[in-house]
N, C-alpha and C positions, 0 to 999 in steps of 0.2 A: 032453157035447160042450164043447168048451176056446173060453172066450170070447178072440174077438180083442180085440189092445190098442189104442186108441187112440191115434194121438201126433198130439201138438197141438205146432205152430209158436210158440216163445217173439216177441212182439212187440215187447221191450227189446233184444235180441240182433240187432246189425247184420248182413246177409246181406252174404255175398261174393260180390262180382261178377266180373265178368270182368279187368276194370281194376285189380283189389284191390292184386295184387300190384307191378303200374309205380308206384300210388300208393304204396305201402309205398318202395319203391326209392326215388322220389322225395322222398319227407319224409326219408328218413336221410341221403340225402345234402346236403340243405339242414341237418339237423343239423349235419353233421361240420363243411360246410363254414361254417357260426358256429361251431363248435365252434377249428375252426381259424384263423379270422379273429380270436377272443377273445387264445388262445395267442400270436399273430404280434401283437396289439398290445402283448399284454403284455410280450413280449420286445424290439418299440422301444421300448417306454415307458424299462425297465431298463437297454437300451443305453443312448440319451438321458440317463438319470439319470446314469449311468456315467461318462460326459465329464464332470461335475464332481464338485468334490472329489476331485480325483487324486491317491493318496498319494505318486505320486511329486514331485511337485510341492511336495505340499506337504510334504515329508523336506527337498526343495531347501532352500526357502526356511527351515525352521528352522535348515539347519545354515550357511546365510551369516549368521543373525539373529546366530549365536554369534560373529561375528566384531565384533559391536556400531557405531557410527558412526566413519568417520575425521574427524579434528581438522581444519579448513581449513591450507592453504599459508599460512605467511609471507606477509601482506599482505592474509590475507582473513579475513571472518568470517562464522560461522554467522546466516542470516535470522530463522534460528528460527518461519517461515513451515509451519504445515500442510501438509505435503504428503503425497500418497499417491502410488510409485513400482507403473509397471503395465509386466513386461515383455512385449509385442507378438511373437511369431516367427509366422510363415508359413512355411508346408511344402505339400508337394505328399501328406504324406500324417500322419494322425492316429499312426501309430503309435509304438510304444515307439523303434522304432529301424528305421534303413534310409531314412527317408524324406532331403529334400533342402531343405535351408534359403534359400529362397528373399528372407526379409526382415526383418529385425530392428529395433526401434524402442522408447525409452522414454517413455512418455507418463507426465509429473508434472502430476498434478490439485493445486494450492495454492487449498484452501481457505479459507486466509485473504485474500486478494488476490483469488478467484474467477478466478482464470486456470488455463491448462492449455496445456503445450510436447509437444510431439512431434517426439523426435530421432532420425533415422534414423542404425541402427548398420552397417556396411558388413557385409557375411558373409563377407568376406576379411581380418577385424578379425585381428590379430598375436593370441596368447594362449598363457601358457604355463601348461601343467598336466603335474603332477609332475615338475616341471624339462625336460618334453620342448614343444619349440616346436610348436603347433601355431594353425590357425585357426578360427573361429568355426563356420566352415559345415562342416569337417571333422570337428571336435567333434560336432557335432548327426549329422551321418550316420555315426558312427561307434559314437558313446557315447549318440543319444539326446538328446530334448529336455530331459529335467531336469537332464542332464550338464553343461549349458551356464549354468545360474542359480549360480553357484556364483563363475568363473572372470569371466563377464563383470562380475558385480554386482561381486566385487573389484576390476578393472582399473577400471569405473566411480564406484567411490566411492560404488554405491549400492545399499542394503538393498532391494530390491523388496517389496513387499505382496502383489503377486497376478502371477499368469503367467495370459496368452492363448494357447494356441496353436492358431491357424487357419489353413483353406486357402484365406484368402483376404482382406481388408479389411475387417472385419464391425463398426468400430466404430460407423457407421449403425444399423447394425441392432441393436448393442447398447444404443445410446438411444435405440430406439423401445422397449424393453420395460418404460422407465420409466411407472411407473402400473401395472405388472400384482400380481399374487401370487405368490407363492413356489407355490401350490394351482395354478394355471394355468398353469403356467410351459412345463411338456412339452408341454401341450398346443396353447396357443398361440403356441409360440418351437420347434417341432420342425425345422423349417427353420434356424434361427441354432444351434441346441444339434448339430447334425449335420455343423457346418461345424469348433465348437473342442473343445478341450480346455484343462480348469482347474483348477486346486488350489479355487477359489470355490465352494462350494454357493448353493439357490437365491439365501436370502435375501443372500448376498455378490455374489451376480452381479445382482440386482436395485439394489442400492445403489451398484455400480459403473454399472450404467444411469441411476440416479437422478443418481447425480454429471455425466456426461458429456452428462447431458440437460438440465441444468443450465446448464453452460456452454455446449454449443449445439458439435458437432463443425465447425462451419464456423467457429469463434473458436479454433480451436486453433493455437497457433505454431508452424510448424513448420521445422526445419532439418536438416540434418547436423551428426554426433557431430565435435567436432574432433581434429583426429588431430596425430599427433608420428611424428616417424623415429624408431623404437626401434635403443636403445644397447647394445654389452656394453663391458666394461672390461676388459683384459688385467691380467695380473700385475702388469705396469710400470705398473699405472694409467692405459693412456693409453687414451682411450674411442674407440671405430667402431661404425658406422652397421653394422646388420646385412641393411637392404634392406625390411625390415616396417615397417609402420603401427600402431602401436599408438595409445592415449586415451589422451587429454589429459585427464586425470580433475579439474585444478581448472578447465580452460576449459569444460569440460561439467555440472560441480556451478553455474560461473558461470549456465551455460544452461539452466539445470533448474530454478535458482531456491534453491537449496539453500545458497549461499555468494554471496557478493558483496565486492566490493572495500572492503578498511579505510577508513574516512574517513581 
């Protein structure tokens, strides 16, 4: 006679219940969605990082570097005063191109004196590139924010160090981040870092903090760029007004701090 088998109930081995399966559904999808929550910040973090250090930016500024300083006007001389040139544009949108230049300005932090000017540049500013007349704000919606450090920083007589470009007034906010780390910076500047765009990485945009926090952005000078009726000359030599505004580039090296009148 064929003995029956016994089977015995393992007690290590979880029993499934009735719920087994919702619970299963349940845990994956709290997986995924960390899973996804991980991905999505890592891809702000990289955007965020992105805004600075812009190569185009900073292509800009090397190739006005090559054009090296202008010599002051008959009558004036160089300060010889520190200073670092930072040019400010606002736009209505971050992009390479299309967007709309809403406001242009040069802030000169001079180190040596502890002061800092901020001159507002009009964006119907006269400019001419590759012999064709155009303007400031037409440049930038047409050619692009980098297109424009080039042309202007000529007309202005001045080498810029660093380009801002934001949707909106942010240099508050960019001297409160004075005191942070280069390590911290995404994380607690995600809000300011989402407004500009910069040729600056971290530790360059923390020292541009450091500098402006410094001076204190309520001690900054501020005015309009001075302007001239721009000229052409006819064959006969005789000179007309063409109807444009262009810089008055030694009365605004005057205002920057960068030249000052001969004794």
């Amino acid at each position: 006679m064929a003995r029956q088998r016994e089977r015995f109930e393992r007690t290590d081995v979880p029993k499934g219940g009735p719920h087994a399966n919702v619970i299963g559904a349940v845990v994956c999808v709290v997986v995924l969605a960390l899973a996804a929550g991980a991905v999505a910040f890592a891809w702000n973090r990289a955007n965020l990082e992105s805004r600075m250090g812009d190569t185009a930016l900073g292509d800009a500024l090397s190739a006005l570097s090559r054009y090296g300083e202008e010599s002051p006007a008959e009558g004036y001389v160089a300060t010889g005063d520190d200073i670092s040139y930072t040019l400010l544009l606002t736009s209505d949108s971050l992009d390479a191109q299309g967007g709309t230049l809403e406001g242009a300005r040069i802030l000169a932090a001079d180190s040596t004196k502890g002061t800092a000017v901020l001159v507002t540049v009009p964006t119907d500013l006269a400019l001419t590139v590759d012999d064709q007349p155009t303007t400031l704000g037409d440049l930038f919606s047409s050619e692009g924010y980098a297109a424009c450090v080039v042309p202007l920083g000529l007309a202005a007589g001045v080498r810029f160090d660093q380009v801002v470009l934001a949707t909106g007034d942010v240099l508050e906010q960019a001297a409160q981040l004075a005191g942070s780390s280069a390590g911290d910076l995404v994380r607690s500047a995600s809000g300011f870092l989402s407004q500009i765009r910069t040729n600056m990485d971290a530790a360059e945009l923390l020292s541009f903090a450091e500098s402006l926090a410094a001076i204190g952005t309520a001690n900054l000078t501020t005015s309009d760029a001075p302007l001239v009726a721009e000229t052409t000359t006819d064959d006969a030599g005789n000179a007309a007004e063409t109807g444009r505004q262009v810089l008055d580039a030694t009365q605004l090296g005057v205002a920057l701090g960068r030249i000052a009148p001969a004794a």
